[in-house]
DRENBA-93447 format. One record per residue: residue in three letters; x, y, z of N, C-alpha, C in turn. Coordinates in pm, whole numbers, m for minus. Atoms other than C-alpha are relative to their C-alpha. Example, Ala and Ser with C-alpha at 12.3 -4.5 7.8 and 13.67 -1.06 7.14 Angstrom:
REM DRENBA-93447
> bake|n_px|n_py|n_pz|ca_px|ca_py|ca_pz|c_px|c_py|c_pz
> ala|89|m119|0|1230|m450|780|90|120|0 .
> ser|m82|m119|m6|1367|m106|714|m77|109|73 .
//
This chain:
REM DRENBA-93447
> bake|n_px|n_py|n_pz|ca_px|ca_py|ca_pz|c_px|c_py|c_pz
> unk|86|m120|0|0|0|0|89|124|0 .
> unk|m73|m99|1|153|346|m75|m7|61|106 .
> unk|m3|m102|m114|226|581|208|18|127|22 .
> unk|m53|m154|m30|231|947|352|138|m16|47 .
> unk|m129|1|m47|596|971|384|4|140|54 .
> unk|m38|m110|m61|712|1280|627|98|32|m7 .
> unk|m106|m33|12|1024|1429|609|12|70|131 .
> unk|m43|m57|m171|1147|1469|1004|137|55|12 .
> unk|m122|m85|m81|1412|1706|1104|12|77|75 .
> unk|m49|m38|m120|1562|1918|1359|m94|140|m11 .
> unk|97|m133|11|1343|2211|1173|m83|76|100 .
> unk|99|m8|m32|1107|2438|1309|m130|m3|m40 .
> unk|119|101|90|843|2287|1097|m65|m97|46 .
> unk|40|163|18|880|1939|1216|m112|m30|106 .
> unk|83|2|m49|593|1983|1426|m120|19|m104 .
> unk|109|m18|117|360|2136|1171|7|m124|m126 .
> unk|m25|44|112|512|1901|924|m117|m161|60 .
> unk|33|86|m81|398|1591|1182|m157|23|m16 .
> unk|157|m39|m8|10|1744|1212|m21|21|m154 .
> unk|72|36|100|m21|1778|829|12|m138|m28 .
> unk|33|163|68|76|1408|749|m64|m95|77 .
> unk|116|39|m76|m115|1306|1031|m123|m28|m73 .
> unk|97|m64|51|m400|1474|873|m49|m67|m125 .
> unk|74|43|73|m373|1382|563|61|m147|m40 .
> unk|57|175|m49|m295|995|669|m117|m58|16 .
> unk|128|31|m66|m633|991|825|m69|16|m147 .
> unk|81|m33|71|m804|1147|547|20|m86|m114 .
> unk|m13|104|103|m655|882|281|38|m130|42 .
> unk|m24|118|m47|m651|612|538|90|m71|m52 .
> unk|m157|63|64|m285|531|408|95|m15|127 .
> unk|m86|12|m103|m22|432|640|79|137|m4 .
> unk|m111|m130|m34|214|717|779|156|m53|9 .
> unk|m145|30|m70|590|678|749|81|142|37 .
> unk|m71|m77|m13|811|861|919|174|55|m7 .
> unk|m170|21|38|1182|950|769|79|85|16 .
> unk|m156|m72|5|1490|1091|831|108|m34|m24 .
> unk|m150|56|138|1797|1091|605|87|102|124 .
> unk|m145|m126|m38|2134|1204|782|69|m41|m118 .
> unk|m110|m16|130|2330|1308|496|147|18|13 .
> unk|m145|11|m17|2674|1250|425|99|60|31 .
> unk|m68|m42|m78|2798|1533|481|m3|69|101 .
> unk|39|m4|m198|2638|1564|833|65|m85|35 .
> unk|m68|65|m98|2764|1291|909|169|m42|20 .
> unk|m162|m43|m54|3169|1325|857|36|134|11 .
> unk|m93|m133|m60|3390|1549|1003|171|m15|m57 .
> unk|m148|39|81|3671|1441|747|41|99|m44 .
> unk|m82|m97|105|3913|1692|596|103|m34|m32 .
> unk|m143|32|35|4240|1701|449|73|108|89 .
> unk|m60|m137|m112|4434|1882|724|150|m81|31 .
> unk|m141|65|m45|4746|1663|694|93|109|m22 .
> unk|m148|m60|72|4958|1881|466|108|m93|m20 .
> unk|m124|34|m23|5280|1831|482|45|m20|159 .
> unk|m72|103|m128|5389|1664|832|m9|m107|23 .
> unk|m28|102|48|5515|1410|918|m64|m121|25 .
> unk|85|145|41|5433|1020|899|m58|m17|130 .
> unk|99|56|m163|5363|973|1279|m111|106|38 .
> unk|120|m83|m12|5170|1309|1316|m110|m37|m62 .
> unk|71|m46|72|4977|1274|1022|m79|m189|19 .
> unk|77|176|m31|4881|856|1114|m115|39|135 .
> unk|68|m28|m131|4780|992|1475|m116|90|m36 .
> unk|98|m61|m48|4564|1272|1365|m94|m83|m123 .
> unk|114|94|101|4381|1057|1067|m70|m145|98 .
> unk|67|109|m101|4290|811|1351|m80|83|119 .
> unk|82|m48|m105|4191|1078|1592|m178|99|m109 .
> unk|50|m48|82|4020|1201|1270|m162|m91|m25 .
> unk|81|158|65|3830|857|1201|m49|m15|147 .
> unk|71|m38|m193|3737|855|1609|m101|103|9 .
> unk|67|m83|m4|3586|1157|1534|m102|m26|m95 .
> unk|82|41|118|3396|1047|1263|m121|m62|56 .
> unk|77|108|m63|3256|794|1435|m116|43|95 .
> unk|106|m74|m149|3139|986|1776|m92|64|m133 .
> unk|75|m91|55|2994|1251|1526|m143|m100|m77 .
> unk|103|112|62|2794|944|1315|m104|m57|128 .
> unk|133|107|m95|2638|778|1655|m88|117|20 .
> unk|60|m93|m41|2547|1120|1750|m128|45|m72 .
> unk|99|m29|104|2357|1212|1456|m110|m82|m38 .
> unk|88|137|m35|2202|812|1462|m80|62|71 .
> unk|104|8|m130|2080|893|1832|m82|87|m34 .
> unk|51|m108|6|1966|1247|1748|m120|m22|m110 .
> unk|101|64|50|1746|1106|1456|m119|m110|96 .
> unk|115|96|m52|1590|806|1644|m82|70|100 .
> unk|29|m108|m71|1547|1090|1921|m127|118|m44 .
> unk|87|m53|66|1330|1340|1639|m135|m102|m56 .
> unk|175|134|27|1115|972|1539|20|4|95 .
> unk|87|50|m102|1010|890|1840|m71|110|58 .
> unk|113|m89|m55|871|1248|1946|m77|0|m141 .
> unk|100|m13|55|746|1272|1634|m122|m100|m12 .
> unk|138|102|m35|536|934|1653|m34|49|97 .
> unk|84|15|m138|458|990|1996|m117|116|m75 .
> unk|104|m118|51|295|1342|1897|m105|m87|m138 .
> unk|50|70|121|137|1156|1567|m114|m96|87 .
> unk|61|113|m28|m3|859|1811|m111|114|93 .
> unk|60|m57|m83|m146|1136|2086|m96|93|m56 .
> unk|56|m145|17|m288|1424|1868|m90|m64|m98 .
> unk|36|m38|97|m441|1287|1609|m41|m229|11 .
> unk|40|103|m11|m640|907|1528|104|m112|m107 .
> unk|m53|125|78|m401|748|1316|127|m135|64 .
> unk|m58|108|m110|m217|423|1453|125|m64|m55 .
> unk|m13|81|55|m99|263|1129|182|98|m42 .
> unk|m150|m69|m18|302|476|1196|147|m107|m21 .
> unk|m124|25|28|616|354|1054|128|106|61 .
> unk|m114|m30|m2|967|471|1130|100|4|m68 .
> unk|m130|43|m3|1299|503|954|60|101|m51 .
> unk|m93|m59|32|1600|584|889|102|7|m90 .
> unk|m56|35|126|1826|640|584|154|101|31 .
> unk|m98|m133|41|2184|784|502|m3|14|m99 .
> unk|m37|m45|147|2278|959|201|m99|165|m21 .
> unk|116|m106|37|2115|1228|6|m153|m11|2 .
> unk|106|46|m36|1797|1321|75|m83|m3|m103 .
> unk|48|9|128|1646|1379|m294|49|m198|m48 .
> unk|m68|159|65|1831|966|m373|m43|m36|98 .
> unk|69|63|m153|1672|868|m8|m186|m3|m88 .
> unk|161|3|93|1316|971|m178|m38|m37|m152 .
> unk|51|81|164|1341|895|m554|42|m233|107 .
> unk|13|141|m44|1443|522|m345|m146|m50|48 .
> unk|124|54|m34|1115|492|m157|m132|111|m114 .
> unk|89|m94|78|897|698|m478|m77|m106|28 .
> unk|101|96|72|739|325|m583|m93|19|120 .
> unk|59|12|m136|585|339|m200|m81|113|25 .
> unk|15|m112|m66|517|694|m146|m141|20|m134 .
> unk|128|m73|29|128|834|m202|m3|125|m13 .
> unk|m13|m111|m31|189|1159|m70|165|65|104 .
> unk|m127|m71|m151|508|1333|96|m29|129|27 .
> unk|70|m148|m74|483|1603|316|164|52|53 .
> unk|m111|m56|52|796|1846|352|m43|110|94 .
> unk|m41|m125|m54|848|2156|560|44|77|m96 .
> unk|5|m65|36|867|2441|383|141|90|m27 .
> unk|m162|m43|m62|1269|2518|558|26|m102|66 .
> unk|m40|99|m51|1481|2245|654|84|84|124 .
> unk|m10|m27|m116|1657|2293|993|141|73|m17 .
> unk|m139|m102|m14|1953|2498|863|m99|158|13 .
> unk|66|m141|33|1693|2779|782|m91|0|115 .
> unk|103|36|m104|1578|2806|1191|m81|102|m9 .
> unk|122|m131|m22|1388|3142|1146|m101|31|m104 .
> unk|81|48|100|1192|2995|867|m39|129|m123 .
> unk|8|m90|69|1255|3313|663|51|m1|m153 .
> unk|m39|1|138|1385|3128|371|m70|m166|m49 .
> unk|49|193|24|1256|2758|193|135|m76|m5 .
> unk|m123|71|73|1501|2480|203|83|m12|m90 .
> unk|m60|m22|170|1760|2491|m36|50|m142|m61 .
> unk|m9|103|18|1733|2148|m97|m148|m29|m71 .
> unk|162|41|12|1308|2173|m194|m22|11|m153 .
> unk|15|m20|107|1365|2294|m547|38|m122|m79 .
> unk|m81|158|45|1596|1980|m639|m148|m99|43 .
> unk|114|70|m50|1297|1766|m481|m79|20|m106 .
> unk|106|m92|48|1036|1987|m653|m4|m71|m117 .
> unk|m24|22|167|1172|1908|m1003|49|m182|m62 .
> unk|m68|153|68|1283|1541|m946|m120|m97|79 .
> unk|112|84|m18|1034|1337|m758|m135|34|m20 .
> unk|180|m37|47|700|1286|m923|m110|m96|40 .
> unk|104|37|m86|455|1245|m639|m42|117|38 .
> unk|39|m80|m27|219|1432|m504|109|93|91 .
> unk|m59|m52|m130|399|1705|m213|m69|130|39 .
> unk|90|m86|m55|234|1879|39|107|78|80 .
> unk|m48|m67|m82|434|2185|162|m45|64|133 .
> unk|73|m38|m150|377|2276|546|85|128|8 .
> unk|m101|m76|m17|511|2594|648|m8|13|213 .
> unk|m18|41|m171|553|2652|1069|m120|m19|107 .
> unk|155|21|m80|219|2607|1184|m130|m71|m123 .
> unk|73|51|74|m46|2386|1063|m171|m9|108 .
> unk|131|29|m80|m438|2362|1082|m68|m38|m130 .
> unk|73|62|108|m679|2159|885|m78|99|m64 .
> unk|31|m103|30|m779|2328|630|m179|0|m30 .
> unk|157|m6|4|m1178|2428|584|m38|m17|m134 .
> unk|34|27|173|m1186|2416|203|137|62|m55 .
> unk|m101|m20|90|m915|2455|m85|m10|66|m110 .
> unk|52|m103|106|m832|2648|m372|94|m107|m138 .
> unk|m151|5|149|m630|2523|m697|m2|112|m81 .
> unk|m57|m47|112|m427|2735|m884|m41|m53|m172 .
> unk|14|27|164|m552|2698|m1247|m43|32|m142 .
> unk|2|m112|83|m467|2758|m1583|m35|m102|m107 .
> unk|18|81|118|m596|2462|m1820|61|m49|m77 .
> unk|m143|124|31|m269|2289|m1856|m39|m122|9 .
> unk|25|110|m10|m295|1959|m1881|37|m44|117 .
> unk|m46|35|m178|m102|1904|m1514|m133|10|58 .
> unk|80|m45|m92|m393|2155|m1379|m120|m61|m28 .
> unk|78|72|11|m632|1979|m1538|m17|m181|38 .
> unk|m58|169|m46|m463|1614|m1415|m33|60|144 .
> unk|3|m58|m91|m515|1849|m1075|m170|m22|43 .
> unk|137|11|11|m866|1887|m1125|m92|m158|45 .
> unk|37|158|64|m948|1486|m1212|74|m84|168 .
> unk|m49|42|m156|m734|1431|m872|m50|21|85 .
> unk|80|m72|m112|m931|1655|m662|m151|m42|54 .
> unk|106|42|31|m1242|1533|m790|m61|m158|71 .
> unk|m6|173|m6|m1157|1139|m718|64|9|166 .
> unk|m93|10|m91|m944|1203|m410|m67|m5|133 .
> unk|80|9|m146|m1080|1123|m32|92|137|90 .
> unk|m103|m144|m47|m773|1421|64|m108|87|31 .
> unk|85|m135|m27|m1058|1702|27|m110|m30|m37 .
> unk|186|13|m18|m1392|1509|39|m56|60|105 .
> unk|103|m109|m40|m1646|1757|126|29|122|49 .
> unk|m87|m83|m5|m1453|1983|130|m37|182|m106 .
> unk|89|m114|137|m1568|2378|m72|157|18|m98 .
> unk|m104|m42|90|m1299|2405|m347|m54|114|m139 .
> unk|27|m141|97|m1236|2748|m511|106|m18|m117 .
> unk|m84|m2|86|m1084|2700|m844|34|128|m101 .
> unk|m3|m169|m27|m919|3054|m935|110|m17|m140 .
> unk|m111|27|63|m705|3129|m1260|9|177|m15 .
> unk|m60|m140|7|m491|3475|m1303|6|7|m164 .
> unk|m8|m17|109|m540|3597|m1638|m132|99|m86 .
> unk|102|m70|102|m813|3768|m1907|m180|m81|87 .
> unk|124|27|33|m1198|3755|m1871|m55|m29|m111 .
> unk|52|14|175|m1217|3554|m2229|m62|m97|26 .
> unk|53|100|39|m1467|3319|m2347|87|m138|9 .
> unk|m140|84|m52|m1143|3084|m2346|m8|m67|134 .
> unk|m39|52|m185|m1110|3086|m1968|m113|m9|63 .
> unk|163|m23|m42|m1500|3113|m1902|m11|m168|m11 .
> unk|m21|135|m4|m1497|2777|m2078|25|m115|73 .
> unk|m99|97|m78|m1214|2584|m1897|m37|16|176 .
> unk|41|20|m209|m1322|2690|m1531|m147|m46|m25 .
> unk|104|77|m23|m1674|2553|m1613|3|m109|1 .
> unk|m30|162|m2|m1531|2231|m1737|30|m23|130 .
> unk|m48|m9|m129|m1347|2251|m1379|m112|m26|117 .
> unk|37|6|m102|m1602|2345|m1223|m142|m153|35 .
> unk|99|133|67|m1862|2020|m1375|68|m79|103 .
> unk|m99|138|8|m1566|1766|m1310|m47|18|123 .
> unk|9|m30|m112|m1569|1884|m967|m123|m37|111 .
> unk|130|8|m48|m1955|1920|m885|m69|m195|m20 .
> unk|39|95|11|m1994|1580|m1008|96|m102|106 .
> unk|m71|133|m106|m1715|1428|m727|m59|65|101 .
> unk|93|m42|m102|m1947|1591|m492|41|151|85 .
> unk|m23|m98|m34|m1803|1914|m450|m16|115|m15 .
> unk|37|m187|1|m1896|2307|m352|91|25|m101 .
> unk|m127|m33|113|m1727|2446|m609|m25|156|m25 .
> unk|m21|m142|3|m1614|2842|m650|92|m4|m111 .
> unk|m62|m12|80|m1514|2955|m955|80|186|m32 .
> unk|m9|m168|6|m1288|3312|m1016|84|m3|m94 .
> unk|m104|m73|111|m1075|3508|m1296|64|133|108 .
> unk|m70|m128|m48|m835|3751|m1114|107|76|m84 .
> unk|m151|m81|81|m565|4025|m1275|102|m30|91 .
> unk|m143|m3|m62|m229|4085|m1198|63|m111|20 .
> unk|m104|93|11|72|3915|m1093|m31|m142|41 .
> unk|5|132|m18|82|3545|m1041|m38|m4|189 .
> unk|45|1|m111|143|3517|m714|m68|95|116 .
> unk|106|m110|m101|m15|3841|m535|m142|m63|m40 .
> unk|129|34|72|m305|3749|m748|m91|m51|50 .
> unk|68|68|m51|m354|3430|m601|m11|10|157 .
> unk|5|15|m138|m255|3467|m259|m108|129|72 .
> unk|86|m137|m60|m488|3840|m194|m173|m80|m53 .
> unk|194|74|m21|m825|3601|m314|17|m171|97 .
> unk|0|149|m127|m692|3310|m59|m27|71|121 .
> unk|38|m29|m120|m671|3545|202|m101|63|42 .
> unk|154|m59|m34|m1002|3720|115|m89|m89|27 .
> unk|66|106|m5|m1145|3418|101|11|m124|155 .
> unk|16|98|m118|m1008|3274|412|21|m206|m37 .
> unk|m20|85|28|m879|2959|254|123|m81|27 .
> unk|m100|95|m63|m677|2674|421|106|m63|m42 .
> unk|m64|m7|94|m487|2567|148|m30|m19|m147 .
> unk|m25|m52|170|m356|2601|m241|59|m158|m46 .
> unk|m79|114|82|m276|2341|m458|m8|26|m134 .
> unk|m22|m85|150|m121|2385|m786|58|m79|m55 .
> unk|m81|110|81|31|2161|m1073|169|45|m8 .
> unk|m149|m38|32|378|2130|m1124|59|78|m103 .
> unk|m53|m16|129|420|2182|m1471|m81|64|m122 .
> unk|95|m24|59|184|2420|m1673|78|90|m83 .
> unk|m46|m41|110|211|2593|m1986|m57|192|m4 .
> unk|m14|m134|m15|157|2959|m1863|71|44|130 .
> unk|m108|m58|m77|271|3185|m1610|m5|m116|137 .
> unk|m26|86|m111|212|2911|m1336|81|m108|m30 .
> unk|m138|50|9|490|2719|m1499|114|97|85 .
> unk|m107|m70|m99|678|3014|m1304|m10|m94|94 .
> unk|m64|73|m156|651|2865|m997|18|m49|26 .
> unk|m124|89|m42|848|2608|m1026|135|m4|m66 .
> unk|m77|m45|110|1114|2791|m1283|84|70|132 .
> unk|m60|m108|m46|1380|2983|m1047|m88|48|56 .
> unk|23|m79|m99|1316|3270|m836|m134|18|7 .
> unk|125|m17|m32|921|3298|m875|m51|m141|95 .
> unk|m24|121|m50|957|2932|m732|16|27|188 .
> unk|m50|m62|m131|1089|3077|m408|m77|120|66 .
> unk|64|m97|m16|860|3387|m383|m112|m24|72 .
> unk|141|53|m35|544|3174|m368|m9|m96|94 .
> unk|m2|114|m104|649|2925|m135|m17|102|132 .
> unk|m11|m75|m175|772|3207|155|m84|66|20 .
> unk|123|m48|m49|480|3385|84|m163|m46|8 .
> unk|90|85|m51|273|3108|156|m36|m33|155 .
> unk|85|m9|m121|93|3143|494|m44|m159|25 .
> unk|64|138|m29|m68|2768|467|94|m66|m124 .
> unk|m56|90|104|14|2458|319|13|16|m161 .
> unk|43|m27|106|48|2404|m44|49|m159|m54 .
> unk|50|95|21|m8|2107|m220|101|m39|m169 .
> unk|m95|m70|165|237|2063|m560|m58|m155|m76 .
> unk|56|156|85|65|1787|m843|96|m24|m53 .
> unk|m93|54|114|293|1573|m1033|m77|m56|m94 .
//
């Protein structure tokens, strides 16, 4: 059976990150795993610091070197098994799901997740990994992710709350429309009011494509809100989420207008930090 995989670290996320895959464990009655990669180079403390001296110095400190290696590796072990186990505990106490995995991986953490893709339903991701503690920037590891594993991912940013209804981003790409057909079928946001919103012209064109949207939709049993807004991409969308009071955004990966920005470089980065709630990315 596929799983919500979590991505646990030292972050200040990994709480919020914990209460969305909770969340939406329960809601797709899928098992929860919970993972943490120490990466390689967390875990040595190797350098080249011999130089030039000589044979007995340079034996002694490559052994006090390799000693060090070692302490630094259990440390980083304990300190993981240490982040799973509060995070199950919190997972088992807050919230009804039971069906909690554990583990642990080294290496990179993008080659840690394309390894468990065949498994993974949904991953869920913090927004800033635990180098970035004042959560004023996104991981600089999320874009690499973003562009290489193709599964759903639900970004959390430092506080999480279920959300009351959703919006998608959409522009009648074939992704946003693979978005649509997901939303529609998906137990994630049954009964849920979904506002489907695209930035662009008031043409016959786009009048069209948000009715198709909004059909597909009404027929998987859902409220459905339909809007055309101006201006920029992301102000656009985020000033009718917050008029609207909406819990979270979900948006395709890969579309053939300006919401291909936001996963292109720097508009990529814009829309994430000025994301207030989760956000939801289709593959």
């Amino acid at each position: 059976m596929s799983n919500v995989i979590a991505c646990i670290d030292g972050s200040s996320a990994m709480a919020a990150v914990v209460e969305s895959a909770a969340w939406a464990s329960s809601r797709l009655t899928a098992p929860l795993t919970l993972l943490h990669v120490i990466e390689e180079g967390h875990a040595s403390a190797r350098q080249d610091m011999t130089g030039n001296i000589g044979l007995g110095s340079r034996e002694k400190l490559l052994e006090e070197l390799a000693e060090l290696d070692a302490k630094k590796g259990k440390l980083l072990l304990e300190h993981g098994h240490q982040l799973l186990d509060e995070a199950k505990r919190q997972v088992l106490e807050k919230s009804q799901v039971t069906d909690v995995a554990m583990r642990q991986r080294h290496g990179e953490l993008v080659e840690s997740l394309l390894a468990l893709e065949h498994e993974t339903r949904l991953l869920v991701m913090g927004t800033h990994g635990e180098d970035h503690g004042d959560g004023s920037h996104i991981g600089s590891q999320l874009e690499t992710v973003l562009r290489r594993v193709h599964k759903p991912i639900l970004l959390t940013p430092d506080s999480f709350a279920a959300p009351q209804s959703v919006m998608l981003a959409y522009d009648g790409s074939a992704s946003t429309k693979k978005g649509i057909e997901l939303l529609a079928k998906s137990p994630l946001f049954s009964g849920l009011p979904v506002h489907v919103v695209m930035v662009g012209a008031e043409s016959d064109t786009n009048k069209a494509t948000l009715d198709w949207a909004r059909d597909a939709l009404q027929q998987g049993g859902h409220q459905v809100e339909t809007a055309i807004v101006a201006g920029d991409v992301e102000p656009a969308l985020h000033q009718y989420q917050d008029k609207n009071d909406i819990g979270m955004m979900v948006m395709g990966a890969y579309g053939h207008s300006k919401i291909r920005q936001f996963l292109v470089g720097s508009t990529t980065t814009a829309m994430i930090e000025a994301s207030k709630t989760p956000l939801l990315i289709l593959r």
